[in-house]
C-alpha positions, 0 to 999 in steps of 0.5 A: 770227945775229939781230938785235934790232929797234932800241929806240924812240926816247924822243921817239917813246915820248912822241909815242905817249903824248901821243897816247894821253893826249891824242888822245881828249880832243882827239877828244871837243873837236872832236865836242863843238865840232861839236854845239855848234855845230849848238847854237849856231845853234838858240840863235840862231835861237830867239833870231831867232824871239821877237824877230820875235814882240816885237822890243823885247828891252831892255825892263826886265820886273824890277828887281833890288832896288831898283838899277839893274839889271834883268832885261830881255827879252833875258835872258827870250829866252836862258832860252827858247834856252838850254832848247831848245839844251841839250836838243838838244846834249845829246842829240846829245852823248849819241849821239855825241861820249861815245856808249858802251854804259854809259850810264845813263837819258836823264833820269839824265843829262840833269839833271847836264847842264843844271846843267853848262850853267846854268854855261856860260848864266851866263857866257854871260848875263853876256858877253852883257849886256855886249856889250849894256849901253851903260855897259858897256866892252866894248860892241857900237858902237850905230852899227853894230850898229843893228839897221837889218837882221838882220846889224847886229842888237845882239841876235844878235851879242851872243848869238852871242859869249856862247855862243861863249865860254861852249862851252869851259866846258861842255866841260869840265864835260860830260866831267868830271862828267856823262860821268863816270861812263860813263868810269868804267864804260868802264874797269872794263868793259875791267878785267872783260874783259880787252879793250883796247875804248875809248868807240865813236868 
């Protein structure tokens, strides 16, 4: 007489899916979290080098149509890091965190993506314009942040917070539209093939 192997339970059916809907997404976050954070800190390190080169970062360089408001120094200073850093992430997320055969050309990719990172640099520019602007109500205190020595300077916290903040955003535009379309040819690749083969890890 045989016996039949017990029926999964439900609650483990829905652990195995939440794993397999979710799990690799989770992966993709963490490994993106890890390139951005190597990117993160050539931001602030390009942001430390042309503040020593010209240390006065709040200087006024346009006036934006006749307000109050100005395009100062600093913004000139996250441009030049933002450039930098976002060539660097996304080669490093291109070989690594969505690596996959089906890749298109380098250049192909590279421009969705630094659309997608203009997005994240605008959140990032505007929180960090704040953290520095002494109107602002989120302000960074002048009397700690005084600039009396690298740790207390205004300018890298306020650029180290507004990257910060503005990762999630990237992520989420860097795996639904640029690597879009590598997912894409994943799956008709493993449709063609009849294998159960997944973007290398």
């Amino acid at each position: 007489m045989t016996t039949r192997p017990p029926a999964p339970s439900a609650s483990g059916t829905h652990q195995k899916s939440f794993a397999a809907t979710y799990g690799h997404t989770i992966r993709q976050f963490f490994k993106f979290g890890l390139v951005g954070g190597s990117g993160v800190l050539v931001n602030l390190l390009v942001v430390i080098i042309c503040k020593k080169i010209y240390p006065h970062y709040e200087m006024a360089l346009l006036n934006l149509f006749g307000t109050r408001w100005s395009i100062r120094l600093y913004h000139l200073y996250a441009t030049v890091a933002f450039l930098i850093a976002n060539t660097w992430n996304y080669q490093l997320n291109r070989m690594w965190t969505f690596r996959s055969r089906h890749h298109g050309g380098w250049w192909r990719g590279f421009f969705p993506f630094l659309a997608a990172g203009l997005a994240a640099f605008v959140v990032n520019v505007i929180v960090q314009t704040l953290m520095i602007n002494p109107t602002s109500p989120i302000a960074l205190p002048r009397d700690v942040f005084d600039d009396s020595n690298g740790f207390r300077t205004l300018l890298y916290w306020a650029t180290l917070i507004g990257t910060l903040v503005a990762t999630p955003f990237n992520f989420v535009l860097s795996k639904l539209w640029v690597f879009a379309g590598v997912r894409a040819k994943n799956v008709r690749a493993k449709q063609s093939d009849g294998t159960d083969e997944r973007p290398a890890e």
